[in-house]
C-alpha beads as a LAMMPS data file, in Angstrom:
LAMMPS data file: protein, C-alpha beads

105 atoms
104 bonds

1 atom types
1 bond types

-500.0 500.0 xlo xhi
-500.0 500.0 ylo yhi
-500.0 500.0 zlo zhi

Masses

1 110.0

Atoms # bond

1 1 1 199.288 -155.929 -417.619
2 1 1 195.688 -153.926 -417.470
3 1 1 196.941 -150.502 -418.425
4 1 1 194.145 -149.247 -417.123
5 1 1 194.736 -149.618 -413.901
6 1 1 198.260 -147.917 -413.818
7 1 1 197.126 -144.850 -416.164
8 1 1 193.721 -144.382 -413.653
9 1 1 196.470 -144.815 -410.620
10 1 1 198.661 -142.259 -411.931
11 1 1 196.627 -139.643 -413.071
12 1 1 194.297 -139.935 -409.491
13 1 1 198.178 -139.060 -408.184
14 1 1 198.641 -136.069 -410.279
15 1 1 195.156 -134.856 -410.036
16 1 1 195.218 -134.868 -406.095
17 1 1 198.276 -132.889 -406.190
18 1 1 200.025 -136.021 -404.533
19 1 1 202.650 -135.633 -407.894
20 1 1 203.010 -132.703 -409.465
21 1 1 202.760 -134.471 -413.046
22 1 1 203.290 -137.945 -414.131
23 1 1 204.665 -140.711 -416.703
24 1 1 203.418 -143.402 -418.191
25 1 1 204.390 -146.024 -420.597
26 1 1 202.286 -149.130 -422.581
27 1 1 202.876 -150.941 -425.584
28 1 1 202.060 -147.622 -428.031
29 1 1 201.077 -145.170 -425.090
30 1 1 197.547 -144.807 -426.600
31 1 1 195.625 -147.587 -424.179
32 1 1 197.358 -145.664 -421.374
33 1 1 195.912 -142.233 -421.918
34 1 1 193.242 -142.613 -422.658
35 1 1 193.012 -144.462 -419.167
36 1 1 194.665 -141.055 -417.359
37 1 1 192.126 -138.545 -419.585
38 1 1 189.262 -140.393 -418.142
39 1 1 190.238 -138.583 -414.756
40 1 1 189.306 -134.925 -414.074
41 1 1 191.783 -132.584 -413.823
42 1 1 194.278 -134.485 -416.151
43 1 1 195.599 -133.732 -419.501
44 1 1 197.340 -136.758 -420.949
45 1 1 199.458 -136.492 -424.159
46 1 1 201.339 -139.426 -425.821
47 1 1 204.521 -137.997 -427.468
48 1 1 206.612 -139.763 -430.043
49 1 1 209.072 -136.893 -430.773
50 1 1 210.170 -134.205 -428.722
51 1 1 208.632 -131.332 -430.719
52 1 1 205.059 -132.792 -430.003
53 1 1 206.266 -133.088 -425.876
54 1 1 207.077 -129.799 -426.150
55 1 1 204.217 -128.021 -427.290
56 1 1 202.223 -130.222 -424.890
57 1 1 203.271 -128.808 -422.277
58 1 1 203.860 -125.045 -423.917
59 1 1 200.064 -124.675 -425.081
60 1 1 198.575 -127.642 -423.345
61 1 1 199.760 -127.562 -419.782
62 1 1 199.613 -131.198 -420.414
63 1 1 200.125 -133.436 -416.883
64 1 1 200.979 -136.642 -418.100
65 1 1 203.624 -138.219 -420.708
66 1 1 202.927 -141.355 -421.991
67 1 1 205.271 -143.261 -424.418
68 1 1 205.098 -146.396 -426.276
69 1 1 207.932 -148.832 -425.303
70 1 1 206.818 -150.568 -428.842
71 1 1 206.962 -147.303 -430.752
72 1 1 209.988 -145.051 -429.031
73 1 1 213.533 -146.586 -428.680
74 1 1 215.454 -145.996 -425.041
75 1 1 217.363 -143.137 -426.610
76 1 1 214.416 -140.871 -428.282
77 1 1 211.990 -141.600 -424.763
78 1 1 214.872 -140.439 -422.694
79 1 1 214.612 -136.868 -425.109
80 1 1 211.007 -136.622 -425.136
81 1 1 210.484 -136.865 -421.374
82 1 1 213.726 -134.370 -420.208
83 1 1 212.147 -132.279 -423.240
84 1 1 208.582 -132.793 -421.430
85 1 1 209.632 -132.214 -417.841
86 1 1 211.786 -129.132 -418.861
87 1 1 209.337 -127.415 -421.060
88 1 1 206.879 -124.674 -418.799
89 1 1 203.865 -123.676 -419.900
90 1 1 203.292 -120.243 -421.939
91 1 1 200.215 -119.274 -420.215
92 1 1 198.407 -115.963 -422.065
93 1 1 196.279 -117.027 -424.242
94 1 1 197.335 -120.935 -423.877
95 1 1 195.450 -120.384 -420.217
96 1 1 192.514 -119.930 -421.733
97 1 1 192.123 -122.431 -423.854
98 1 1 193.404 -124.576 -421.071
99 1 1 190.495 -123.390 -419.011
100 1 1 187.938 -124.312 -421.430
101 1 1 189.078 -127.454 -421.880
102 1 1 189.095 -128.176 -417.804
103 1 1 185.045 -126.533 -418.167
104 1 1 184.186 -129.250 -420.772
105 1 1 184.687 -132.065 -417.771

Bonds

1 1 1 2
2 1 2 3
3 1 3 4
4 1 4 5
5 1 5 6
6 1 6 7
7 1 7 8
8 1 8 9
9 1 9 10
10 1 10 11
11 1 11 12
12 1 12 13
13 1 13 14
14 1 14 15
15 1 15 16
16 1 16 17
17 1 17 18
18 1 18 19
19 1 19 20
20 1 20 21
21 1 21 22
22 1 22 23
23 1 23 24
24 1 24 25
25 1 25 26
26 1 26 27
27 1 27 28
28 1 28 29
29 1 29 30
30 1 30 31
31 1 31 32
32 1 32 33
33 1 33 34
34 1 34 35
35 1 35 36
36 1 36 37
37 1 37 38
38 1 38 39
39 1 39 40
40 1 40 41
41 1 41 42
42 1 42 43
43 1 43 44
44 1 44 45
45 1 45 46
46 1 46 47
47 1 47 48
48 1 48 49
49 1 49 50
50 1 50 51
51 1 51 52
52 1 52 53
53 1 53 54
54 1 54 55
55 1 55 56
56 1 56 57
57 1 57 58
58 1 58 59
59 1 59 60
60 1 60 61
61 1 61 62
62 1 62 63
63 1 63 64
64 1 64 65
65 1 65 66
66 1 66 67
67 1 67 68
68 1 68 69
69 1 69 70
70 1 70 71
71 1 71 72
72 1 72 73
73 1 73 74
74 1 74 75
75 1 75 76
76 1 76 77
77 1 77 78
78 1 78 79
79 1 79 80
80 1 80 81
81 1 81 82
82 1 82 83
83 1 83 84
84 1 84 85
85 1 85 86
86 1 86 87
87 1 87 88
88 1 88 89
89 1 89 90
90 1 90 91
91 1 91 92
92 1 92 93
93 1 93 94
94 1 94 95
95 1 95 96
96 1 96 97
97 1 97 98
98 1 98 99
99 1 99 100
100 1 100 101
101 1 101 102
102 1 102 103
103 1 103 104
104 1 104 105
C-alpha cells in the first residue's frame, strides 16, 4: 500500500471540512503523517499512548490520529482513539499557539 496516498486523501477530507477530523493507520503511523501534515490546514499526530492523544488534541487541536498497526495492539488503539475523539481542545492560550502554527504554512 502507498501510504501516501490514503494520508494526502484523508487529510484533503478533513481540511475541506468534508470530515470533521480523521484516522489513519500504517505500519508505525509515521509514513502516514507525515503524508496528512503535508496538507494545509491539517495537524497530524501519531499517538502510541493515550496521554500523548490527549494532549494532542487539548493543546494541539490536532485533526488527525494516526496509529501504527505494527506498534499499538487492538486493545491500546481502541483507547487512544475514544481518548482522541473525546478529548476537546482547551483553547486560551493553546489558540494561539495553534494560530501560529497554521501562519507558518
Amino acid at each position: 500500500m502507498d501510504y501516501p496516498v490514503f494520508g494526502e486523501k484523508v487529510a484533503r477530507a478533513v481540511a475541506s471540512g468534508e470530515c470533521e477530523k480523521g484516522l489513519l493507520f500504517c505500519g508505525t503511523g509515521v509514513g502516514i503523517s507525515i503524508a496528512a501534515n503535508k496538507v494545509k490546514g491539517i495537524r497530524a499526530v501519531v499517538c502510541s499512548e493515550p496521554y500523548s492523544a490527549k494532549l494532542s488534541r487539548e493543546h494541539n487541536d490536532t485533526n488527525i490520529l494516526a496509529v501504527g498497526a505494527r506498534v499499538v495492539g487492538i486493545e491500546l488503539a481502541k483507547m487512544i482513539i475514544e481518548t482522541w475523539l473525546t478529548t476537546p481542545f482547551e483553547g486560551g492560550r493553546h489558540a494561539t499557539r495553534v494560530e501560529m502554527l497554521n501562519n507558518m504554512e
